[in-house]
C-alpha positions in Angstrom: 42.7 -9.5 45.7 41.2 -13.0 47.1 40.7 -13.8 42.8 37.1 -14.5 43.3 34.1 -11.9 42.7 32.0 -10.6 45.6 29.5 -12.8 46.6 26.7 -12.6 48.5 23.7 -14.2 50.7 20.9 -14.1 52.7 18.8 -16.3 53.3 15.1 -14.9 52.0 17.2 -13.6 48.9 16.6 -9.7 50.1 18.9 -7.1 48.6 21.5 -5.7 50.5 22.4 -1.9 51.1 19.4 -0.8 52.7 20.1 1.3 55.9 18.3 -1.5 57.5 19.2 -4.7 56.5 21.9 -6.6 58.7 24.6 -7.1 56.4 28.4 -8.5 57.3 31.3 -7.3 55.3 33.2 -10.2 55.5 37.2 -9.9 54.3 40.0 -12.5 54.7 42.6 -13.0 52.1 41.8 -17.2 52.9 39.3 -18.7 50.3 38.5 -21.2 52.8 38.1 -18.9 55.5 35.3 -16.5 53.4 33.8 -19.9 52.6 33.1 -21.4 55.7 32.2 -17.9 57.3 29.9 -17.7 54.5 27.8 -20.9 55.1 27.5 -20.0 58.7 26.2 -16.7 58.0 24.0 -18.1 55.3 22.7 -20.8 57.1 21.7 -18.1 60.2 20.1 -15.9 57.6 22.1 -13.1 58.2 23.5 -11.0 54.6 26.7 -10.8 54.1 29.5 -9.7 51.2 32.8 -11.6 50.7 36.2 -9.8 49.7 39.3 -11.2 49.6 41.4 -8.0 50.7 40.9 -4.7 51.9 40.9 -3.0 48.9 38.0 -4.8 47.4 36.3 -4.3 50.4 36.9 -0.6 50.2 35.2 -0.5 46.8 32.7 -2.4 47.8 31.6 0.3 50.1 32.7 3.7 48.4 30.9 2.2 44.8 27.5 1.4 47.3 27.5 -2.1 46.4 27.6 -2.8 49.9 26.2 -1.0 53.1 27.4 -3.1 55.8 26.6 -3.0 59.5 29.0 -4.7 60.6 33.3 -5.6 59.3 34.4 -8.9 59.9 38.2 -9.0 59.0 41.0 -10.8 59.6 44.0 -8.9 60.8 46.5 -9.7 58.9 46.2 -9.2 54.9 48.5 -8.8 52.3 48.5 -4.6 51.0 46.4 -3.9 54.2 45.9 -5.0 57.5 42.7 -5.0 59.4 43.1 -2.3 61.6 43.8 -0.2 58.7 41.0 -1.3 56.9 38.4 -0.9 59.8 40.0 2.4 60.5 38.8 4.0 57.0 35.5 1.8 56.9 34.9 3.7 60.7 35.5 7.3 59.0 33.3 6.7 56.0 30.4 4.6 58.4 31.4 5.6 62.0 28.1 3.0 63.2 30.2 0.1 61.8 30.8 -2.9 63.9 34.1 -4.2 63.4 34.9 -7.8 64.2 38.4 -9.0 64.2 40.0 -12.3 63.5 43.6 -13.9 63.8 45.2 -17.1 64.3 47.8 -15.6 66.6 47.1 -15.1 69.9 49.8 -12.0 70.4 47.8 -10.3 67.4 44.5 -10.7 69.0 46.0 -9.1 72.2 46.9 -6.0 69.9 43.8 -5.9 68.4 42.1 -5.9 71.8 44.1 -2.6 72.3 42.4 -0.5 69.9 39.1 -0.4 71.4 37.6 3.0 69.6 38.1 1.0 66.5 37.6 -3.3 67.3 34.6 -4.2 69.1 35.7 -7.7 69.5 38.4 -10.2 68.4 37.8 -13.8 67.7 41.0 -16.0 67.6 40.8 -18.8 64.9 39.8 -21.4 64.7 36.5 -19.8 65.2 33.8 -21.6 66.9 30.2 -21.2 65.0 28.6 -19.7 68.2 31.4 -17.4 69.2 31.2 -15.8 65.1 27.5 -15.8 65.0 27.5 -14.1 68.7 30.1 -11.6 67.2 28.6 -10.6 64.1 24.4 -11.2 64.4 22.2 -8.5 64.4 21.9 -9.0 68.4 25.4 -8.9 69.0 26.2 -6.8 72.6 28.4 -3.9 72.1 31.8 -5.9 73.0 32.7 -9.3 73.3 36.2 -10.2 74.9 
């Protein structure tokens, strides 16, 4: 585990887990990473959940704490990678967006390859535009 307890945000302070709130479930074993995602996301007004691995994010969704429409992950994690962790997300919430990220461009590729599970892949670093086009509620259906 990333060591720090789920957090969350939105920006008019609404609860998350309703089937229609916009919420990103967003996991990345890098404190500074889930940090800096997380003022973006805050700052756009869009919910989101932090966990440091895929475990924790797991729980997060099978104990309800967390609803998400859309996984943000980065693709390689210690105990679990990303496409494992979007793979059992997708069978427990098939509508699930899931959102890739890696610093390694051969990685990405990969990712890119599993397109009944990854909708798009964002190499780091991660422009703010490119996330918040990725992971918005607006977001098109894939994104190269």
């Amino acid at each position: 585990m990333g060591g720090d307890a789920p957090q969350e945000g939105a920006a008019d302070g609404s609860p998350f887990g309703r089937a229609t709130d916009h919420v990103v479930l967003v996991v990345d074993d890098e404190p500074m990473v889930r940090a800096w995602v997380a003022r973006v996301l805050e700052r756009a007004g869009i919910g989101f959940v932090l966990a440091g691995d895929g475990k924790e994010a797991l729980r997060l969704v099978v104990d309800g704490r967390v609803r998400p429409s859309v996984l943000l992950t980065d693709i390689e994690m210690p105990g679990m990678t990303g496409i494992e962790l979007a793979a059992r997300l997708l069978a427990m919430r098939p509508a699930i967006r899931v959102v890739m990220m890696t610093g390694d461009p051969e990685r990405a590729a990969a990712a890119r390859e599993h397109t009944s599970i990854v909708a798009t892949v964002l190499l780091k670093p991660i422009e703010t535009a490119d996330l918040l086009a990725a992971v918005g509620p607006d977001a098109s259906t894939v994104v190269p």
